[in-house]
C-alpha positions as CSV (number, residue, x, y, z in Angstrom):
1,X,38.5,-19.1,-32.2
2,X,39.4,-17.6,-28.7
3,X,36.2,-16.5,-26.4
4,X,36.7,-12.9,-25.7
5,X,36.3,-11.3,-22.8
6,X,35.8,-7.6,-22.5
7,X,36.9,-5.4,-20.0
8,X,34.3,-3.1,-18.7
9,X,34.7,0.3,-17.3
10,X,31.3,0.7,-14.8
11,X,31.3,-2.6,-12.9
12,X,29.9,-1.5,-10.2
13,X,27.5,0.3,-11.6
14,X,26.2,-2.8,-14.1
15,X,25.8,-5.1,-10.9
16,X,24.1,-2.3,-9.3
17,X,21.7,-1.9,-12.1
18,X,21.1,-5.8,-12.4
19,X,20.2,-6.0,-8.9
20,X,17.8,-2.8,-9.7
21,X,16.4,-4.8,-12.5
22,X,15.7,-8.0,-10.7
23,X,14.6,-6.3,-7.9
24,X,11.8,-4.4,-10.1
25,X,10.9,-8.0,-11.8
26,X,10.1,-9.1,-8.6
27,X,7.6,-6.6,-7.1
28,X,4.0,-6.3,-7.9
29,X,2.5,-4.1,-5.4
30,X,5.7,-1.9,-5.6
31,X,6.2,-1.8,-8.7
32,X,1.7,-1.4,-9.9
33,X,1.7,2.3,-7.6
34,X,2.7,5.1,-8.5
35,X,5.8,6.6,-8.0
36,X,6.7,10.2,-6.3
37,X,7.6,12.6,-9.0
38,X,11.4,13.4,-9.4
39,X,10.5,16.8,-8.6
40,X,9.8,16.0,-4.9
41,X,13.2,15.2,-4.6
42,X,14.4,19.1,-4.6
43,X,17.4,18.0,-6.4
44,X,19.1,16.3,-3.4
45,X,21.7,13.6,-4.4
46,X,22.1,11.3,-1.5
47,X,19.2,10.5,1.3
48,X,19.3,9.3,5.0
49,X,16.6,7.1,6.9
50,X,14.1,9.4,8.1
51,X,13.8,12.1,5.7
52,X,11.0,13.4,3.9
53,X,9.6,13.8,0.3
54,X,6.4,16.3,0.0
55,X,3.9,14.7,-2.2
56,X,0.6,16.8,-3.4
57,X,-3.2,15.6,-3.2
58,X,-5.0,17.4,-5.7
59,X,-7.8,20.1,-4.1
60,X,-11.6,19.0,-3.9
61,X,-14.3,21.5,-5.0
62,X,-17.8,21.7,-4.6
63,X,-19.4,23.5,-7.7
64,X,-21.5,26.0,-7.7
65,X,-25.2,25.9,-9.5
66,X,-28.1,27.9,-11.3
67,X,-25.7,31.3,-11.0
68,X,-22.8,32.3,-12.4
69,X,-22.3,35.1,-9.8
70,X,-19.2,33.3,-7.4
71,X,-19.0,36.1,-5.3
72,X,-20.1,34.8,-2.2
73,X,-19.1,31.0,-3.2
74,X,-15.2,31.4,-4.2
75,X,-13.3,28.2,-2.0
76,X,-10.0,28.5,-0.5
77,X,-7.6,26.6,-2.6
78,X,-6.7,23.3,-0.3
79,X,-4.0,21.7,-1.7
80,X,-3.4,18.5,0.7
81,X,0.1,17.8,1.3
82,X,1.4,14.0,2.2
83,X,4.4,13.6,3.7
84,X,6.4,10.7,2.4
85,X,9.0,9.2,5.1
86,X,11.9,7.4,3.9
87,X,11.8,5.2,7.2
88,X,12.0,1.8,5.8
89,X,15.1,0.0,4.6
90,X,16.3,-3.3,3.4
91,X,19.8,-4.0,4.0
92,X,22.0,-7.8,3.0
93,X,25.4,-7.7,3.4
94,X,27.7,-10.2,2.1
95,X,31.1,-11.7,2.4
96,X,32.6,-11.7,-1.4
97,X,35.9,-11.6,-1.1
98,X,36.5,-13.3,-4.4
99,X,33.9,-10.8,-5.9
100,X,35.1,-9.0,-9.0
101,X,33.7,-6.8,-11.3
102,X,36.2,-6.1,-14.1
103,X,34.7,-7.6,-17.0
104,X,31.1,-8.5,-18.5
105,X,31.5,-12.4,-17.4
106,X,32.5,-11.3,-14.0
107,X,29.4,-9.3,-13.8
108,X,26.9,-11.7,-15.0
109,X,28.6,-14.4,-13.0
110,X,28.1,-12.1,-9.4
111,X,25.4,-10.7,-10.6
112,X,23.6,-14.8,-10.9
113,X,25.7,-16.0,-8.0
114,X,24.9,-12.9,-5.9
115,X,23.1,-10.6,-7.1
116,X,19.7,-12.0,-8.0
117,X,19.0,-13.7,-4.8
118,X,19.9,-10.9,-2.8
119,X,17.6,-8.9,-5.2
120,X,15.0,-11.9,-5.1
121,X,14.9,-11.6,-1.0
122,X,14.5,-7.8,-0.3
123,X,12.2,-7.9,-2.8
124,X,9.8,-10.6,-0.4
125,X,10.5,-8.2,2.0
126,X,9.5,-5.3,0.9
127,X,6.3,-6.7,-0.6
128,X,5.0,-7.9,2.9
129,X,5.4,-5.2,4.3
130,X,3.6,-2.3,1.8
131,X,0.8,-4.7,1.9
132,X,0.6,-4.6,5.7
133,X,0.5,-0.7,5.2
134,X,-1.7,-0.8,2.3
135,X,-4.6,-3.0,4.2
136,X,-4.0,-1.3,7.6
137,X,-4.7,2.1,6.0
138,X,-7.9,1.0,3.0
139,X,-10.9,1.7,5.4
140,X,-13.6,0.1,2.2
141,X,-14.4,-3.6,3.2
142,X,-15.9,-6.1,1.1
143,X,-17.0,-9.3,1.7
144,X,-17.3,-12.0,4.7
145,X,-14.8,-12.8,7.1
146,X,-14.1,-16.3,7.4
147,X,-16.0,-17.1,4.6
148,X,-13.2,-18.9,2.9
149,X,-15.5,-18.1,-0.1
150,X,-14.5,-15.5,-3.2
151,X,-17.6,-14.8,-5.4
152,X,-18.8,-12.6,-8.5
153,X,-20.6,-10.7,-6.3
154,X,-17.7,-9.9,-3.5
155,X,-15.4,-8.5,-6.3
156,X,-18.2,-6.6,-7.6
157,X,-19.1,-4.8,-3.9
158,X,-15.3,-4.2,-3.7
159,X,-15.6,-3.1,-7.3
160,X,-18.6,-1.1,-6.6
161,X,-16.7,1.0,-3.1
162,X,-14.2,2.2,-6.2
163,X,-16.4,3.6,-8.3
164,X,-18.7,5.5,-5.6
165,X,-15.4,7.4,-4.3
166,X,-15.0,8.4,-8.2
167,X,-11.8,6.2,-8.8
168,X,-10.4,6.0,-12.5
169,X,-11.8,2.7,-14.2
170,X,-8.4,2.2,-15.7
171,X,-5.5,1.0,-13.9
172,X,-7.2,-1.1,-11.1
173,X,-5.3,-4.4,-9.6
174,X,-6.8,-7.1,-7.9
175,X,-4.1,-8.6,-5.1
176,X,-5.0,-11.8,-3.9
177,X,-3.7,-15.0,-2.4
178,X,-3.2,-18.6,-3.4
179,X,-6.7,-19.8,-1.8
180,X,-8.5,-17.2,-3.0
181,X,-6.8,-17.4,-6.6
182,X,-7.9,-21.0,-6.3
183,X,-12.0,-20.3,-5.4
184,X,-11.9,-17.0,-8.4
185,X,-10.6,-19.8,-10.9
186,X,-13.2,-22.7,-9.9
187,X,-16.0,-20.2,-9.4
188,X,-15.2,-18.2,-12.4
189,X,-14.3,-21.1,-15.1
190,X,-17.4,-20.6,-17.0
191,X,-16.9,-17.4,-17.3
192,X,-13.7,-15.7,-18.7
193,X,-15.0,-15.5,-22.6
194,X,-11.4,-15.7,-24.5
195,X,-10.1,-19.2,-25.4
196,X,-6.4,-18.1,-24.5
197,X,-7.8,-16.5,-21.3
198,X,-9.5,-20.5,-20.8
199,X,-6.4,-22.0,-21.9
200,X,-4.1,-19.9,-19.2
201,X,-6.7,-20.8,-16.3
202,X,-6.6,-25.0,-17.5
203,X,-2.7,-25.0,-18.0
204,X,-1.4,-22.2,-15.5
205,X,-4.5,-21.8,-13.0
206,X,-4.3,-18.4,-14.5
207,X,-7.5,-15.5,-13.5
208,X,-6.7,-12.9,-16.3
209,X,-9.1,-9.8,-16.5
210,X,-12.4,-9.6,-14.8
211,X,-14.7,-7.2,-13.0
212,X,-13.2,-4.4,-14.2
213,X,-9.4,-5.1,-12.7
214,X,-6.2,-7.0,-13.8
215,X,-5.9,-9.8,-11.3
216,X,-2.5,-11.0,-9.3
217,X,-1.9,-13.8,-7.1
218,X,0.5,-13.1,-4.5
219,X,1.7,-14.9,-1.2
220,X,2.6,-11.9,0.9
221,X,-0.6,-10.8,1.6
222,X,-1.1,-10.5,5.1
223,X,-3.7,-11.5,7.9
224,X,-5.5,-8.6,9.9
225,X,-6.0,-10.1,13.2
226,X,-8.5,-8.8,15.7
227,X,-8.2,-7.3,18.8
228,X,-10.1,-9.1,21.7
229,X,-12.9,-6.5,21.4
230,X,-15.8,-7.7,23.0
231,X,-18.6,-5.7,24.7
232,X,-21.2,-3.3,23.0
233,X,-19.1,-0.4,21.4
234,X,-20.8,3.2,21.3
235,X,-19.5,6.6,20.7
236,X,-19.0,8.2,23.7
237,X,-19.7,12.3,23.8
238,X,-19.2,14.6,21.1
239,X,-17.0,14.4,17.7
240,X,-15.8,17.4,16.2
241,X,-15.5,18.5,12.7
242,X,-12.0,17.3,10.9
243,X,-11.6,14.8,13.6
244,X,-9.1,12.1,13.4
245,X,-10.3,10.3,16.4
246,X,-13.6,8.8,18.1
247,X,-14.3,8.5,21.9
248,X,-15.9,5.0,22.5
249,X,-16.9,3.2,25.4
250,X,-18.8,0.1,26.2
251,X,-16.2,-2.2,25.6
252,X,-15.0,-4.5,27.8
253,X,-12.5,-3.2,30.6
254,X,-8.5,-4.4,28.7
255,X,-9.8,-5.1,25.1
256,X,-8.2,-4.3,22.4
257,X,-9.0,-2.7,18.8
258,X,-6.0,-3.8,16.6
259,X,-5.0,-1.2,13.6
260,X,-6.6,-2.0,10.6
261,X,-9.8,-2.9,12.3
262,X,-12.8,-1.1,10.1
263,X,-16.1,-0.5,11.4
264,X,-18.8,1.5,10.9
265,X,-21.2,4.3,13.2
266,X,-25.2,4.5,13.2
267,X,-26.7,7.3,11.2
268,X,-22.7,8.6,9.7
269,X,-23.5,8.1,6.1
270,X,-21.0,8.3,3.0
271,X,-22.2,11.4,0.6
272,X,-21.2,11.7,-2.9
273,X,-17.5,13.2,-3.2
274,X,-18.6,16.6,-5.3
275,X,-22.0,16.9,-5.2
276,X,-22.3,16.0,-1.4
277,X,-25.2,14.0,-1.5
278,X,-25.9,11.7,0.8
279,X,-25.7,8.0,-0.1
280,X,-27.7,4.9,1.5
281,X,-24.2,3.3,2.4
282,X,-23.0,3.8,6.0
283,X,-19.2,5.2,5.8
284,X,-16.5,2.7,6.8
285,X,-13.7,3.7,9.3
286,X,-10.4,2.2,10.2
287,X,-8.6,1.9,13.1
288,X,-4.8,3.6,12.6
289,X,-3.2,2.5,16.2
290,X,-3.8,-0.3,18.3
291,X,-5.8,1.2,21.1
292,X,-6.6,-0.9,24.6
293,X,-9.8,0.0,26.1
294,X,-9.8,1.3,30.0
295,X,-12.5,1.5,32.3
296,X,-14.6,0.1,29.0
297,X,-13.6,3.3,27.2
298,X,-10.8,4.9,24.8
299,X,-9.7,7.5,22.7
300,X,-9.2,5.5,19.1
301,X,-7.6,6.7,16.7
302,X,-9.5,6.8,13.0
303,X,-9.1,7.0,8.8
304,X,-10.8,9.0,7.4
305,X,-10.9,12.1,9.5
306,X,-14.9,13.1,9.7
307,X,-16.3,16.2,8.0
308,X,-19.7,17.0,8.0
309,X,-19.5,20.6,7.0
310,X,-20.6,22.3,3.8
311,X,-17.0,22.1,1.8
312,X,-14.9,20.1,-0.4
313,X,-13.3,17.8,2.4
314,X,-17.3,16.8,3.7
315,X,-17.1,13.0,3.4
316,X,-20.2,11.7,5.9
317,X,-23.9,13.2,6.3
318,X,-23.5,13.9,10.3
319,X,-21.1,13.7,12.8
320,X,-21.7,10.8,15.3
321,X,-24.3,11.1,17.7
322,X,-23.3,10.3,21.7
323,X,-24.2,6.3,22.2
324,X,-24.6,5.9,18.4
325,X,-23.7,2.0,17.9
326,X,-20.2,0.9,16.7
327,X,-20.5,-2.4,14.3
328,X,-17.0,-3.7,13.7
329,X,-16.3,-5.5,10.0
330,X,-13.5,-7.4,10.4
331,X,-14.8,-10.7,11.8
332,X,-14.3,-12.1,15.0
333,X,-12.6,-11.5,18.3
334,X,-8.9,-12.2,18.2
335,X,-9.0,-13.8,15.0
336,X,-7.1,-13.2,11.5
337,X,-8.3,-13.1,7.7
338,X,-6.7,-12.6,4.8
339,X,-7.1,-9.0,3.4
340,X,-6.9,-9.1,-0.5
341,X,-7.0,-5.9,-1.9
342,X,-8.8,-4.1,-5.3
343,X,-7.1,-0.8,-5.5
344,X,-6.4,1.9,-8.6
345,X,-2.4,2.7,-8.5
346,X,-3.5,5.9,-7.9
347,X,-4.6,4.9,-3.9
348,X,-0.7,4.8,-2.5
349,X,2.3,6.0,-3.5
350,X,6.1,4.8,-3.2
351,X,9.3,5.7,-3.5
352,X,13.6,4.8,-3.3
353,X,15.9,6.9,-3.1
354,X,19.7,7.0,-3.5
355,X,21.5,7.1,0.0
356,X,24.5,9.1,0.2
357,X,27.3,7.8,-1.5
358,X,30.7,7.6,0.7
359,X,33.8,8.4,-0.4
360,X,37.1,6.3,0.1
361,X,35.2,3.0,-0.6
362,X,36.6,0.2,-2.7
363,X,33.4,0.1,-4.6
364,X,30.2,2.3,-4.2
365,X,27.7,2.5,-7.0
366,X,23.9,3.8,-6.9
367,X,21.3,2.8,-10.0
368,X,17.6,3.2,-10.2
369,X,15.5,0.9,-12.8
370,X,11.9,2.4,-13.7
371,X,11.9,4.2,-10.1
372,X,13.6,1.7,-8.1
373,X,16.6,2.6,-6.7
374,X,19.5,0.6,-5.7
375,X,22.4,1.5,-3.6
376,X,25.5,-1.1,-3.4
377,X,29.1,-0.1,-1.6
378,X,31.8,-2.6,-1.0
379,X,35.1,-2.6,0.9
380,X,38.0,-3.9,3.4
381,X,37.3,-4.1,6.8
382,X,40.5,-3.5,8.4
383,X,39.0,-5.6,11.5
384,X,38.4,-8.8,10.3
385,X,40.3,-8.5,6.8
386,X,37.0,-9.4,5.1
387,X,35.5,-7.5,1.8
388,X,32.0,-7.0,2.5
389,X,29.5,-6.0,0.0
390,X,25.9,-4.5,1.1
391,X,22.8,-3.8,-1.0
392,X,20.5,-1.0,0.5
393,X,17.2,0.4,-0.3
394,X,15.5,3.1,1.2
395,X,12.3,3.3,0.5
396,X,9.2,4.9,1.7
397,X,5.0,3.8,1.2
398,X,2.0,5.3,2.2
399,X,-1.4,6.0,1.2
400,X,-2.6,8.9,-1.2
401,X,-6.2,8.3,-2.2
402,X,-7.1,5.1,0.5
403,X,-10.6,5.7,-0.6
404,X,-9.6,4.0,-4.1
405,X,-8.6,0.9,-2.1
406,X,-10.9,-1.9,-1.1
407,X,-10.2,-4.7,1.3
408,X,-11.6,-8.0,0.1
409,X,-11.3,-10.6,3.2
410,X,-11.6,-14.1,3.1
């Protein structure tokens, strides 16, 4: 009997969505977040680098007790808005001249040939890169930097930074690398109950479910590497309420703090998030911008922003004091460690979006896959007499909740 081969009307559009597909398969961090609502589009069909999606942070109140008389106690409604930037792109472009799209084996052949490994690579890319966001922006630090060393108790104390900034219990991920997969399975072997779980770790070197969080090895995970930083750090003058950066001085004249740097301030203590009350555990900061110290002193720039007052948004027990110490986290002086990261999907958001689709191509098609969004055009340059094919995303990544993300170094 003759094979059959049928002749498909969307071509373009089924190697589009394959790539979509693969591309999804392959991401972990992208794909565990959540996504920006279809409603923060505004109904827009195509998108440019550089625009924006508005994105809402649900309001904090502080309740009120022992009266039921609001009168002098009604809070302004603060709905934060976070602006997502569709800055970031990842762009292959490909000479296919024998490329063609006209039936079902042509597609699966292009899309195997083509398709996948293009789909395979943006999707390294795009994984490095949110992670470098994601542990630049999570200002929660666990355990010991240059420890090489991935106990119970580390994943608890990240575990622990969750649940005192009220994060969900479900839908936590644990993101870690290769050597620290390796030091959870040997330290943990005893300890995973379920003989299938035991089975995956002896045959796969497979973690499972522990601590409260679904657990992923990954090799994108990035280093955070320190500035030079020496000297002895203090807060220099006074910090004002809803400030986003901290005066320091006393370090040495030319250091550095690198971005994602995390320390803490003497006497600036974490409270509760509603009831306000203050907690024994000094609050972590993080550096957002590299900042180079002159004169021993600089204006650094900080996550969170500090408020001390009597509202929803209060997140420390005092503003800094003038010459209060600065202890930084992240280990030594001009040194790098692994950031793994505990997080709910809930901490950062992401999103693709469709570019604008051009008109008088050979071939344009744009598909999205459970929120991942693929744009492909194809066609003749007159130049060269090549058909070149390119696969776009645009995609944008930022932080939402950054207080339901802990870094776990090693």
């Amino acid at each position: 009997m003759a094979n059959t081969i049928n002749t498909i009307k969307d071509g373009p559009g089924l190697f589009a969505k394959g790539i979509a597909q693969t591309l999804k398969d392959n991401l972990k961090l992208f794909a565990f977040v959540d996504k920006a609502d279809e409603s923060d589009f505004d109904g827009k069909n195509g998108f440019k680098s550089g625009d924006t999606i508005n994105t809402s942070i649900p309001p904090r109140y502080v309740p009120q007790q022992d009266s039921l008389d609001i009168t002098s106690s009604i809070q302004d409604t603060v709905e934060e808005k976070k602006v997502l930037t569709l800055n970031k792109t990842e762009t292959i472009g490909m000479k296919l001249d024998s490329l063609e799209l006209a039936t079902d084996v042509d597609v699966a052949q292009a899309l195997r040939r083509f398709g996948m490994p293009a789909a395979e690579s943006i999707a390294q890319n795009m994984e490095a890169r949110c992670f470098e966001i994601a542990h630049d922006a999570t200002y929660n630090f666990s355990g010991t930097a240059g420890s090489n060393g991935f106990t119970v108790a580390d994943v608890l104390d990240a575990r622990k930074h969750l649940n005192k900034n009220l994060c969900p219990m479900k839908d936590r991920m644990l993101f870690l690398n290769s050597d620290s997969g390796a030091e959870a399975v040997d330290a943990r072997k005893g300890l995973f109950q379920s003989s299938e779980q035991i089975k995956k770790q002896y045959e796969d070197g497979y973690i499972g479910r522990a601590d409260g969080f679904d657990w992923v090895e990954t090799e994108l995970i990035g280093l955070h590497t320190n500035g030079s930083q020496g000297g002895t750090p203090l807060v220099n003058g006074a910090t004002s309420e809803g400030a986003s950066t901290i005066a320091i001085d006393g370090v040495t004249s030319g250091n550095t703090y690198t971005k994602g740097t995390v320390f803490t301030l003497a006497g600036v203590f974490r409270v509760h998030p509603i009831t306000k009350t203050v907690t024994p555990d000094l609050q972590q900061f993080v550096v957002t911008a590299d900042a180079t110290f002159t004169g021993g002193a600089a204006t650094v720039s900080i996550s969170p922003s500090i408020y001390a007052g009597s509202n929803g948004l209060q997140n420390v027990s005092a503003l800094p004091a003038d010459n209060a110490a600065v202890t930084l986290k992240t280990g030594a002086a001009s040194t790098g460690y692994s950031q793994n990261l505990a997080m709910h999907k809930s901490a950062f958001k992401c999103v693709t979006a469709p570019l604008y689709a051009p008109r008088g191509v050979d071939l344009v098609a744009t598909e999205t896959v459970d929120g991942i969004t693929v744009n492909i055009v194809r066609d003749f340059d007159v130049k060269t007499r090549e058909v070149i094919t390119r696969v776009d995303v645009l995609y944008a990544f930022d932080e939402i909740r950054p207080e339901w993300s802990t870094r776990l170094t090693s």
